[in-house]
N, C-alpha and C positions, 0 to 999 in steps of 0.2 A: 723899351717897347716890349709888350706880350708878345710872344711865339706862339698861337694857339691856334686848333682849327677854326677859330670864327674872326680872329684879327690878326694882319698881317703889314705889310709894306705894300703900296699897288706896285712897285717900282722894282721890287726883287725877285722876280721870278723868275731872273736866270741865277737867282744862286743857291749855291750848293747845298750849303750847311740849313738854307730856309728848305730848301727841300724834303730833305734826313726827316728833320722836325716835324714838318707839315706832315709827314707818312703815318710818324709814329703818334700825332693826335688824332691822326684818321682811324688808325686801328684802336687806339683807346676809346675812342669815339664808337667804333663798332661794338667794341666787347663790353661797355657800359648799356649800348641799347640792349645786346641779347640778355645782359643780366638783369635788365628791366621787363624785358618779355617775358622770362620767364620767369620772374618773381610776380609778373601778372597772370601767367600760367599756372603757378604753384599755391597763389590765392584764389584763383577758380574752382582748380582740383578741391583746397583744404572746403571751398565752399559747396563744392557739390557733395566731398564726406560729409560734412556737417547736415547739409540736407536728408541723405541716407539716414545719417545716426537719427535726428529727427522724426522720421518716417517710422524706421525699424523701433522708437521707443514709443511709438506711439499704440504698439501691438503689448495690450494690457497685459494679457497673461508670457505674455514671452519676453520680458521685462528684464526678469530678473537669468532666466538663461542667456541672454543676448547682452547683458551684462557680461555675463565668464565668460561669454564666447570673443568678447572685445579686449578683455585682462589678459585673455592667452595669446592673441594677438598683440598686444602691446607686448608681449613678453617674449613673444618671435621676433620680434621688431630689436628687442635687446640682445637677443642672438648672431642678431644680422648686424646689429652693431660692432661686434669684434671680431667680423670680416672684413675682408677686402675690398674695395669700392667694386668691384669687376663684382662679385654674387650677390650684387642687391638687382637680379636680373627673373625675381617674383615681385609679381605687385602683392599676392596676398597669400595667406595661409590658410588650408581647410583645418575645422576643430569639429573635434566631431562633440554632439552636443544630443540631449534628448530626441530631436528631431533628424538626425541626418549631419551631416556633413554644413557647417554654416562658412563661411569668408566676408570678411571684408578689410578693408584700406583706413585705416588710421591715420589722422598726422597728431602725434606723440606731441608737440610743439603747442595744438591748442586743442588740446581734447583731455582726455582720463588721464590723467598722469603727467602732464605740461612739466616739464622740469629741462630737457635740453633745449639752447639757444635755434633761434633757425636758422644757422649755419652747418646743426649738427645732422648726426645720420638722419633724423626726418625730413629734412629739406633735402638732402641727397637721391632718399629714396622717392620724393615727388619729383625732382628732376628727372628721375629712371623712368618715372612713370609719366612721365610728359615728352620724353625722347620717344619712348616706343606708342604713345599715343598720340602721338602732335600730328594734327590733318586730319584727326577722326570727329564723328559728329556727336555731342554730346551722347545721345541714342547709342551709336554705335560703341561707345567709349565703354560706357556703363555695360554693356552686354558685354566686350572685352573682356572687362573687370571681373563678372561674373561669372565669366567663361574657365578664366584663368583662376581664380580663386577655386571652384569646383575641380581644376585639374590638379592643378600644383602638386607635385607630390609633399610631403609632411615629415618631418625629424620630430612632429611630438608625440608623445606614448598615446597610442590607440584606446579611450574608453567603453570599460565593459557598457552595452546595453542592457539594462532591468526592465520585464515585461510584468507587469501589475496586473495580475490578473481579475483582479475586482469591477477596472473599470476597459480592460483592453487597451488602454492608452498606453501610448511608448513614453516613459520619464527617465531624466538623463541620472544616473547615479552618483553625478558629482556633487561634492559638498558643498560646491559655491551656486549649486543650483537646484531648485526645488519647482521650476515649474513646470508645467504639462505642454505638450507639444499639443496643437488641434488639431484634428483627424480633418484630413482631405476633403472636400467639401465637394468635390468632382472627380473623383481618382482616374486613372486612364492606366488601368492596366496595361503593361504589354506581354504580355505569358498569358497563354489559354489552355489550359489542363488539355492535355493527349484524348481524342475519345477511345472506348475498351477496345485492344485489339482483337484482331480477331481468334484469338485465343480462350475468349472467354471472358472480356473483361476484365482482366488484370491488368493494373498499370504500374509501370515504372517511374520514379524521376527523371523526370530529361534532364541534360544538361545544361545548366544554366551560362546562356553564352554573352560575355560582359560587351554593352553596348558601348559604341566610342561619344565621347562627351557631349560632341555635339546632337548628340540625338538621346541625349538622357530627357527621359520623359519629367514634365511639370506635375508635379502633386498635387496640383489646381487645375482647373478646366483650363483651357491654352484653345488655340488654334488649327490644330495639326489634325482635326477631323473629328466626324463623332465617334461615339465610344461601339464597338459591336458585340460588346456584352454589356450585362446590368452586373453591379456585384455587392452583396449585402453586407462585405467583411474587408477590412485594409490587410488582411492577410497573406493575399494572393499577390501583394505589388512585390514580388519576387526579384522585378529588375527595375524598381524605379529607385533603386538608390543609385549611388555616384562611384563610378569607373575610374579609377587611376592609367594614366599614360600606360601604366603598363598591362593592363587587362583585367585585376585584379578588383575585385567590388569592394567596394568601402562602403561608410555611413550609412545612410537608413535600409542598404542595401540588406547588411549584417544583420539587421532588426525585424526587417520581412522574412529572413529567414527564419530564425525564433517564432516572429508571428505564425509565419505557417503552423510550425510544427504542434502548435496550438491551437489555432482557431480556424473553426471549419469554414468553409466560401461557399455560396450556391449560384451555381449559375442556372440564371432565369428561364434562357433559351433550349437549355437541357433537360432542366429541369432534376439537376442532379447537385449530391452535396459533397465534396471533398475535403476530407481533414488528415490526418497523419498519425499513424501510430507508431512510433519508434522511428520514424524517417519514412515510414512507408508510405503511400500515397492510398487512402480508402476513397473506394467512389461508389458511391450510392445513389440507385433511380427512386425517385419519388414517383408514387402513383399518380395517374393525371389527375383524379380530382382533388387533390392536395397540391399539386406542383403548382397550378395559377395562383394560388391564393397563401403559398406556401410563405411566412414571414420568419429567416432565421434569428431574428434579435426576442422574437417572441418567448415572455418567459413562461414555462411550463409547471405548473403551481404541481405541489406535494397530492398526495389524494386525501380525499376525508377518511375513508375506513384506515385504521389503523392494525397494527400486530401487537397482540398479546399473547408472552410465551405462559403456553398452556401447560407442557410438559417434557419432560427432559428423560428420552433412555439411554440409559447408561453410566458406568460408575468406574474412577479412576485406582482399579487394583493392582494392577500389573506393576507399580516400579514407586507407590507411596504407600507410605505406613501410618497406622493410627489416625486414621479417619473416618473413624464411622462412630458416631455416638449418638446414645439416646439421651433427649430432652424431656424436660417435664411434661411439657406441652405434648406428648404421647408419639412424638416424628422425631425420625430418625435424619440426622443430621449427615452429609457426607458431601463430596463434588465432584465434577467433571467440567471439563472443558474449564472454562472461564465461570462457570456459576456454581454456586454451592446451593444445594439441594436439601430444603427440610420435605418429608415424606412421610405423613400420618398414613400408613399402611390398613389400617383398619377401615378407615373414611374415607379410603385411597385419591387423596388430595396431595396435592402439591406445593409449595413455596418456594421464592427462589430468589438468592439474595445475589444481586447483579451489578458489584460494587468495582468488582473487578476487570480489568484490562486483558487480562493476559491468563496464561495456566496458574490454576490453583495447586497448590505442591505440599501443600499443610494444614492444619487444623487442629485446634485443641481448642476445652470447652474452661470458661470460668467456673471455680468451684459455686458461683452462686447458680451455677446450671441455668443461668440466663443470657449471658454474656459469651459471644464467642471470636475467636480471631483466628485468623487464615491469613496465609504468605501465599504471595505469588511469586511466577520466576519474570527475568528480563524478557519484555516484548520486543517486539520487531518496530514497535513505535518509541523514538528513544528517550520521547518526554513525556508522552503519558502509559509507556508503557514501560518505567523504571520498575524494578522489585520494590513492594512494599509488604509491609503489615497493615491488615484492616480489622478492627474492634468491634464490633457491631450486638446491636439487639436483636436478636433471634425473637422477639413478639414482633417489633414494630419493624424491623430491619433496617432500622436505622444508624447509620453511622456514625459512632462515638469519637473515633482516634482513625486518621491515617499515620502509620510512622514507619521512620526509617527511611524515605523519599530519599536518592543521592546518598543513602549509608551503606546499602547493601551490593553487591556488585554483579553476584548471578541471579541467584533465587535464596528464598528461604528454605528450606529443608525440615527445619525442627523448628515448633512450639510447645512453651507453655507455659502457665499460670503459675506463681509461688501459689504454694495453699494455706502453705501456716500461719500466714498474715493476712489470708482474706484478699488474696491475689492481686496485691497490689504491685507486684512485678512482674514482667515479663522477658521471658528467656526467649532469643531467637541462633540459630544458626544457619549461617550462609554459606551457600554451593561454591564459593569460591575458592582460589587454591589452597587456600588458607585454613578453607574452615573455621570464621572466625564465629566467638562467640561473644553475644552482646547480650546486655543486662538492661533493660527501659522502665522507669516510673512512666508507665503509658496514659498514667491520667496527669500529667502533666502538662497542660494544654492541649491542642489539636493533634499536635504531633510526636506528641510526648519528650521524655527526655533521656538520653542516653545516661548512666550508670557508669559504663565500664564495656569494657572490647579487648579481645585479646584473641592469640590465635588459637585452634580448639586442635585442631590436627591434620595433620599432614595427609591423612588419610581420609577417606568416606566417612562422613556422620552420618547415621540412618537415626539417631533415636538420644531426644534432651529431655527431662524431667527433671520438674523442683520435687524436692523429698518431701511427704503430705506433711512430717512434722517435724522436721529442720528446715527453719526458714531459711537459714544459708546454705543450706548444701543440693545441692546440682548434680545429678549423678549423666554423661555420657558414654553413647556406647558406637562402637561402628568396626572398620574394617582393622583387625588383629587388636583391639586395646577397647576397654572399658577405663573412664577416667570419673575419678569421685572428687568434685571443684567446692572450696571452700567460698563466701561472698564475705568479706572480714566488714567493719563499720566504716572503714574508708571506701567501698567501692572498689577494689581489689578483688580479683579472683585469685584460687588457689589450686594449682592440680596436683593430686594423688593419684600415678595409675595403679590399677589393678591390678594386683599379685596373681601369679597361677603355678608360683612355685613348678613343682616336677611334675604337674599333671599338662595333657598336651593343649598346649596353647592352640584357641581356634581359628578359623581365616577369618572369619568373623563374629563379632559378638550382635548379634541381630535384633534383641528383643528389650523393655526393662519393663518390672512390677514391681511394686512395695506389698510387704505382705502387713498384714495388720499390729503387726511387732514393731516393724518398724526396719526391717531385713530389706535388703534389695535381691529381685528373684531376674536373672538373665538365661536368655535360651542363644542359643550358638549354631554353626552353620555342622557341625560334628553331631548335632541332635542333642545334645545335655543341657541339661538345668542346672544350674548354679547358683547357690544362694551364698548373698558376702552381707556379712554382719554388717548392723547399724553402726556408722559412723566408725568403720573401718574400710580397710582396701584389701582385705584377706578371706579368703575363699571358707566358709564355714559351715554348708554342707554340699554336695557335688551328686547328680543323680544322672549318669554314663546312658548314651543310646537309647533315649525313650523315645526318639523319631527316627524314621531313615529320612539321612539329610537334613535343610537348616530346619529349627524348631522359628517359625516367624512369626509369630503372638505368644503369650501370657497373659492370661484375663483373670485376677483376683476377684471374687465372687462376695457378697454381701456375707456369707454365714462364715470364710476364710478358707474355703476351698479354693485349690487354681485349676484353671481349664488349659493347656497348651493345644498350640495347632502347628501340623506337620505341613514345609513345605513342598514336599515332595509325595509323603505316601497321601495326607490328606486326611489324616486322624483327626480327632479331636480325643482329647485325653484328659479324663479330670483325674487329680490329685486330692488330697485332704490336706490339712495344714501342716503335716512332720515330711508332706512330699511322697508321701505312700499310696500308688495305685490304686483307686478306689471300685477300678473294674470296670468304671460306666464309661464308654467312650462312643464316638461314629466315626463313622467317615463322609465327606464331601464326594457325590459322584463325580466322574472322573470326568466327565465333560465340561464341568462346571469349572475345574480346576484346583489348584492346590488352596491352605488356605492360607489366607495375608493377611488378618487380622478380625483380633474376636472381641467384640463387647459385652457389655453385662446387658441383657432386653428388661424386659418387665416381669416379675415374679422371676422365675427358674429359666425362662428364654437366652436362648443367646443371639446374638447378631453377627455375622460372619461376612467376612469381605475374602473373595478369591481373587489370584493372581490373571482368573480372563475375567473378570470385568464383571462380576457379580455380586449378588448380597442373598444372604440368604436368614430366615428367623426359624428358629424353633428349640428343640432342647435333644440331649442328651438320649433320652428315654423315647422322644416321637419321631424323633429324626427332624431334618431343615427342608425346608420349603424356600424355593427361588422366588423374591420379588422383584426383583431388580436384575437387570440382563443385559449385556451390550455386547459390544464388538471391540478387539482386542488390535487392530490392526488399519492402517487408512483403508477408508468409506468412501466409493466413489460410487458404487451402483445405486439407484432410486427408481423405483417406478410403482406406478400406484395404478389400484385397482378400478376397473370402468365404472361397476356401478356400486362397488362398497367402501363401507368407511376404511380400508385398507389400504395395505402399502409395504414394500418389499425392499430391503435394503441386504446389498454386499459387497464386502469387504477382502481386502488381500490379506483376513485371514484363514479365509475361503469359507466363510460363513455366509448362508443366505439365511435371511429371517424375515418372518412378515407377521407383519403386526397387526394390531386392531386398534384405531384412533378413539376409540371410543372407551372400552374397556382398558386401554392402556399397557395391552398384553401383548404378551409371545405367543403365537397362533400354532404357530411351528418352525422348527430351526432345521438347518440342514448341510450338513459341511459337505462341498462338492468337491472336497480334495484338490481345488486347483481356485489359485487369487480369481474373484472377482471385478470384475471393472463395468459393466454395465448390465441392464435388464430391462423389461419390459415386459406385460403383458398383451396378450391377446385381444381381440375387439369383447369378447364375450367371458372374458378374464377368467378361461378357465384353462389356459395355455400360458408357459412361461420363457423366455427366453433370456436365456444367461449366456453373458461375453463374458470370458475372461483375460487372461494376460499373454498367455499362451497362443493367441488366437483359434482357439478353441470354444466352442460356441454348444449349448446342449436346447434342447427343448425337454420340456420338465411338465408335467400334469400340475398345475396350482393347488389341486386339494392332496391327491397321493402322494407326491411328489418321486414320481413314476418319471425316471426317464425315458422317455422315448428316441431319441438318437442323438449324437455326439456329430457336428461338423468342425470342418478346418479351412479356414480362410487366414493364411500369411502363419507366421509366426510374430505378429506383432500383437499388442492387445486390441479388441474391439472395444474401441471409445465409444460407441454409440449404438441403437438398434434401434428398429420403430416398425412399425406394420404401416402400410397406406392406407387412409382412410375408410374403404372400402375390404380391407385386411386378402385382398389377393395376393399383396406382395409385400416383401417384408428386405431393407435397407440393411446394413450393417455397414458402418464408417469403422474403417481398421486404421491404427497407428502407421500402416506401409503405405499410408499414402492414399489408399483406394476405397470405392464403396461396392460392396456387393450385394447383388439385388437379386433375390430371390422368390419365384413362386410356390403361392400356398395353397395347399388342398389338402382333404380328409379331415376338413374344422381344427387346422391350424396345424395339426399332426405329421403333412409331411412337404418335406421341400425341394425345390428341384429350381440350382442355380440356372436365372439370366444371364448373366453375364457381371460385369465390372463397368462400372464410371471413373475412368483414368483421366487425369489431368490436372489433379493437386500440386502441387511441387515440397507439402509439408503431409504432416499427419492430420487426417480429420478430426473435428472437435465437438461439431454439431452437424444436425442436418432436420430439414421437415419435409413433408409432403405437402402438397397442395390439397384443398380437397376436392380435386376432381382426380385424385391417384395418378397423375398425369405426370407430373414433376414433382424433381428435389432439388431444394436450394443447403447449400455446404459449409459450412466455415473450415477453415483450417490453419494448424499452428503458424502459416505466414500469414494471419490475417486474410487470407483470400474471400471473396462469397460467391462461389461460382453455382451455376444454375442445369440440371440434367434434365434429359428427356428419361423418363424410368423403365421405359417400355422398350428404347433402345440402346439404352446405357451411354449415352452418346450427350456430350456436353451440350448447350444452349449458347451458342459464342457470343448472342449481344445481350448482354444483362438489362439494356431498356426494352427489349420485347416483352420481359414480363413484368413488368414494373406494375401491370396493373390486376397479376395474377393473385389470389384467394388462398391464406395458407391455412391449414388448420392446424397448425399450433407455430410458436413463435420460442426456440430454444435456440436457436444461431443467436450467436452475441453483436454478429456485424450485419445489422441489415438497416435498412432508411426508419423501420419502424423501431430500432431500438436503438438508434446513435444515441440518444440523450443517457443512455447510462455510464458513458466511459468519461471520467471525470479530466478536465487538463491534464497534460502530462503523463495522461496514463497509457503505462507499458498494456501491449496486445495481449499479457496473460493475467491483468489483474480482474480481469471477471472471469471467473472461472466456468459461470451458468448461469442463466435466465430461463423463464416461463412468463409463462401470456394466461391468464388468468382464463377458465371456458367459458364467464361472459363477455371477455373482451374489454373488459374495465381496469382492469391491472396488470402491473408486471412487476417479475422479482429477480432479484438478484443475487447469485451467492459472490462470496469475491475472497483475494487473495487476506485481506484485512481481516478476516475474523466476522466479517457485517454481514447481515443481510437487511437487502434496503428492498423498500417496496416503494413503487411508480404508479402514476397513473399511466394510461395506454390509449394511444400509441404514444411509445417516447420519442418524440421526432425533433425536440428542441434540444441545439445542444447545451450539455449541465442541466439539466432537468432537475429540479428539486424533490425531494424525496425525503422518506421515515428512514430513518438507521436505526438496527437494532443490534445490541452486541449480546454475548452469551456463547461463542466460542470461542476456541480460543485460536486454532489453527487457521487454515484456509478453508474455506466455507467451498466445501465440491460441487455439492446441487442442492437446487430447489425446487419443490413444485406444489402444485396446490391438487388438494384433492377431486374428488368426482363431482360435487358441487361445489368450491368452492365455498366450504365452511372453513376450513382452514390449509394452513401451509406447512410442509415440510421440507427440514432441510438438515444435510448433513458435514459433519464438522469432516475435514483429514484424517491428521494425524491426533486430534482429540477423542477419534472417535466417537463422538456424540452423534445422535438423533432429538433435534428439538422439533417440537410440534408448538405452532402459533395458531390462535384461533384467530381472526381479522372479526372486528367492532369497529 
């Protein structure tokens, strides 16, 4: 007879042993239904994932993210596997993914990767999941699920977020996933930008306080109420990423961050626009009749009128040698800043070959006197502003050869042409520690082809020459050593240095010429001339102290005279060909400076390059004439005349100069003994006022240049100055922070301080007037744009009161009307200056890049598209356009240049 719970004896139910039995089929009997419940539980669950998976693959473009984000899970699930049954006490794991934070529940058993039995850890882990959900409603399960999946903390490596700025989408940067997240289709921010305090509008970051899970906001419209802002940007959803148990923001949380700090937000109700400069918060009021209708995604086209650089003053002497030559074509060839300058002096016309990135630092001409090349040094851009050499056509200015891309490591230093063979090689040497010396077949394709390299010297190279009639031999010269390099058939160089036996070796060997024998002629920092025989390295004739101090040119002369120039006294000094004093010499006036290098001009002319920054032509017997003129030192001061084609530029090297846009001249110069940092005239432009660094401030007569009296406001420099429109009163923004406001009488000639506008927390950097002389709006180095009353020196604390105020001109860099020029990412100091054109149709911009880019106006979209134009090579200090707006001017830093653009 069976002993089982369903058949028994009816007759023994007082015995024992049937009893025992009977118990333990009752309890096997229980423990087989629960393992049937809940293997009918565990195929619910696997069928409600199945569902989900279904659903979530059904989202086209999130396919293939939601793919990796289910492989990472399955690969949690592996982890979990060679633990202990007691920590399978998650149902799911957050992955953080393009979008945020994603989870979900797996069963490994019949999905991606099916490989263990269902007895293995997957079926454990749905039993975990049906212990702690058993009695819940489908509805409420799933929300569970999602509850806990978005809490759970995480053991897998946190991925970087990548913000694409092309199209603003957030995209995940893992390799197993390439698709886009879609942007919220009802976003519900919870952070509301601070309004300005009362301090003047300045805001702070608040702190961002991590929400607990259950109240992390849906990135889709939801239920929880309407929304009480509109917002035009997903930049602002600050806190709608996902909170860890411990307080700590994770997931898309991470990515709103980044977004901010990028992308501006405009709230509707304010009618104001917020974006971030280096973490800072900028808040800007829109005018009412822009602010209804105001669209931030609107894109801001370029303008039609264009810039064309018209003309370039000034000229790179101070610290490079042998760059100035004349061309057939009757223009003198030379550079500054980033462009090299052809200059028909006669026709007084201009060309400008603007091939280059960066500082020009060299120059030499092909013997066919058509063909020329120019080295630059390393730019601040590190791929398109590598050192190169550039080959080019001096007719058409067209580019032959870049080379050397990735060979060179600082700058170039030294060029030149071999001559003997019709310049079919080219000598370069590089600023780096090395000194190296390279050899290029440059018509060797685009890029031509390296030769040979080798080190040159340990010391400073100032000066490389091929011999006009040894094609192999390379004479260099620079700090304590002249070296004469053999080029053998294999591509091998050779050095021989220069003997100087018992006579005193110099600190430096400064200068090289061939003389028409075929002699090398060197001038030295002791003043002497030295000549070393052809195709030797021994001294064979020596001419003692013909300069005081270095001799820095030798210019061999068509009939076989030499001309030498003094860098110090400022001689010029011809020779005949045995090197005997021929009597005829000048000198360069002393303001002009010493000289740094002499050409051969046209007939008996010479062409003359000085140490500040000038050129000058003429000869011997009539004396030199200045055509060329600059500034030797950074240029930050600009201001232009009200009603002439003029404009006034100075410099820290305490030179004020005003020019004439037309003529292309120096009007008049004026050294005010103390660095320059800003200027400005008068309404009736016959008054001047110069800031300098000292905070020392003068007014100056425009035509005499009479000063009239000397003020002091701080010891900081004055970064700015401007008269109000009505010219009663007159602003000065100083580096200490403050602006001082002064009234005008006697027709500009005398002053008598207002007071101060305190409450910057940095240095000022701009500022305007309105044109009701009423107010000043400010910028300053913390980014601030705070707003004065002028007449009481007394702040304006809500920046939306004037939001619909009249300015008559537009130089702050942070205002609603000029956001669109600060490009992503960009630090608070890379515009260094803008202007508003005086019909209100453009704007320009100097910036830290070297660029000036021109806007249409008002630029109120942010990234506004715009012209770039390059041609300097430093940071571009200011710009501005003239009294009608015929053209624009602006100046370089430390390149010292003044370029003048005409707009077409």
């Amino acid at each position: 007879m069976r002993l089982n719970g369903r058949h028994g004896s009816s007759g023994a139910t007082g015995s024992s042993p049937g009893n025992v039995t009977s118990g333990k089929q009752d309890e096997l009997a229980s423990s087989t239904g629960i393992d049937d419940m809940m293997e009918t539980e565990n195929e619910s669950l696997q069928e409600r994932v199945a569902d989900l998976e279904k659903k979530v693959l059904e989202q086209g473009d999130e396919i293939v993210c939601l793919r990796s984000t289910l492989a990472d899970v399955l690969r949690r699930l592996n982890q979990l596997d060679s633990r202990s049954s007691g920590d399978y006490n998650r149902a799911s794991v957050p992955v953080r993914n393009g979008s945020g934070t994603s989870a979900r529940v797996a069963n490994q058993s019949n999905h991606v990767g099916a490989g263990k039995d269902s007895h293995g850890s997957a079926s454990r882990l749905r039993q975990t999941a049906y212990q702690q959900h058993s009695g819940m409603t489908d509805a409420a399960f799933k929300d569970s699920l999602r509850r806990t999946a978005s809490c759970a903390p995480s053991s897998l490596p946190q991925r970087r977020v990548v913000h694409y700025q092309s199209t603003g989408s957030l995209h995940s940067d893992s390799p197993s996933s390439t698709s886009i997240s879609p942007v919220p289709t009802s976003p519900s921010p919870t952070h509301t930008p601070p309004p300005p305090p009362p301090s003047g509008g300045r805001t702070t970051p608040s702190p961002r306080t991590p929400q607990p899970p259950q109240q992390r906001p849906s990135s889709v419209a939801s239920s929880s109420g309407s929304l009480h802002k509109r917002w035009s940007s997903t930049g602002d959803f600050n806190n709608s990423g996902i909170t860890s148990p411990t307080g700590s923001l994770i997931g898309s949380n991470s990515m709103a961050i980044a977004s901010r700090t990028r992308d501006a937000t405009y709230n509707e109700e304010e009618g104001s626009v917020r974006f971030f400069l280096r973490g800072r918060p900028i808040v800007l009021y829109a005018p009412t009749a822009i602010a209804e209708t105001y669209d931030m995604l609107k894109v801001a086209t370029a303008p039609q009128i264009r810039l064309k650089l018209e003309w370039v003053y000034g000229y790179r002497g101070r610290d490079c040698r042998s760059n100035l030559h004349l061309l057939p074509t009757g223009e003198i060839v030379y550079f500054v800043a980033a462009a090299v300058v052809l200059y028909n002096v006669e026709e007084q016309s201009q060309r400008h070959y603007l091939g280059h990135t960066d500082d020009v630092k060299c120059l030499t001409v092909h013997p066919n006197k058509l063909l020329v090349a120019t080295g630059q040094a390393a730019g601040h851009d590190r791929r398109e502003g590598r050192p190169h050499v550039r080959v080019w056509n001096s007719v058409s200015l067209h580019t032959l050869a870049v080379i050397g891309i990735g060979e060179f490591e600082r700058s170039i230093c030294c060029l030149s042409f071999s001559k003997a063979d019709g310049g079919v090689l080219l000598c370069a040497v590089d600023e780096a520690p090395d000194h190296n010396i390279s050899i290029w077949d440059w018509q060797r394709g685009e890029r031509g082809q390296k030769i040979t390299e080798t080190k040159c010297s340990a010391d400073t190279v100032v000066a490389a020459e091929f011999h006009p009639m040894d094609r192999q031999s390379i004479v260099t010269c620079g700090k304590s050593h002249i070296s004469f390099w053999t080029l053998d058939a294999g591509g091998t160089l050779y050095k021989r240095m220069g003997i100087f036996e018992n006579r005193d070796k110099p600190k430096y060997v400064t200068c090289l010429a061939f003389t028409q024998t075929g002699d090398v002629v060197s001038g030295d920092s002791n003043g002497n001339i030295i000549v070393w025989g052809r195709a030797t390295n021994t001294i064979s004739k020596f001419l003692r102290g013909l300069h005081e101090g270095s001799v820095f040119s030798v210019c061999v002369m068509k009939e076989g005279n030499l001309v030498t120039g003094g860098g110090k006294d400022g001689r010029l000094v011809q020779l005949d060909a045995s090197l005997n004093p021929t009597g005829q010499e000048t000198r360069v006036p002393e303001h002009l400076g010493p000289v740094r290098v002499i050409a051969e001009g046209r007939g008996s002319q010479l062409l003359v390059g000085t140490t500040r920054n000038c050129i000058l032509i003429g000869s011997l017997d009539l004396g030199l004439t200045p055509v060329v003129c600059g500034h030797t030192d950074e240029l930050w001061g600009l201001a232009i005349h009200p009603s002439l084609p003029q404009f006034l530029t100075g410099g820290h090297d305490q030179l004020v100069t005003l020019w004439d846009s037309m003529s292309h001249s120096v009007v008049w110069s004026k050294d005010v003994a103390e660095p320059v940092q800003s200027a400005t005239f008068s309404l009736d432009g016959s008054v001047l006022i110069i800031g300098c660094t000292t905070g020392h401030w003068f007014v100056m007569d425009a035509e005499t240049r009479e000063v009239y009296s000397t003020h002091t406001d701080g010891a900081e420099p004055i970064q700015v100055v401007k008269f109000s429109p009505d010219g009663a009163l007159l602003a000065l923004g100083s580096r200490d922070n403050n602006i001082y406001v002064y009234q005008v009488s006697e027709e500009a000639r005398k002053y008598s301080r207002v007071g101060r506008c305190m409450g910057h927390s940095s240095f000022v950097t701009h500022l305007d007037w309105s044109t009701d002389s009423q107010y000043i709006q400010s910028n300053s180095g913390d980014y601030e744009l705070l707003y004065w009353n002028a007449g009481l020196c007394r702040q304006v604390p809500q920046s939306s009161q004037l939001r619909d105020v009249e300015w008559a001109s537009n130089s702050c860099t942070l205002t609603f009307s000029s956001l669109g020029i600060w490009p992503e990412g960009a630090d608070g100091t890379d515009v260094n200056h803008c202007d508003r054109s005086h019909n209100g149709e453009l704007m320009a911009t100097a910036d830290d890049f070297g660029k000036v880019k021109l806007y249409s106006y008002p630029v109120i979209q942010p990234r506004s598209l715009c012209h770039t134009y390059g041609g300097h090579s430093s940071h571009v200090t200011n710009v501005s356009f003239l009294h009608d707006d015929s053209r624009l001017i602006s100046t370089g830093g430390r390149d010292t240049s003044v370029m003048q653009w005409a707009l077409s």
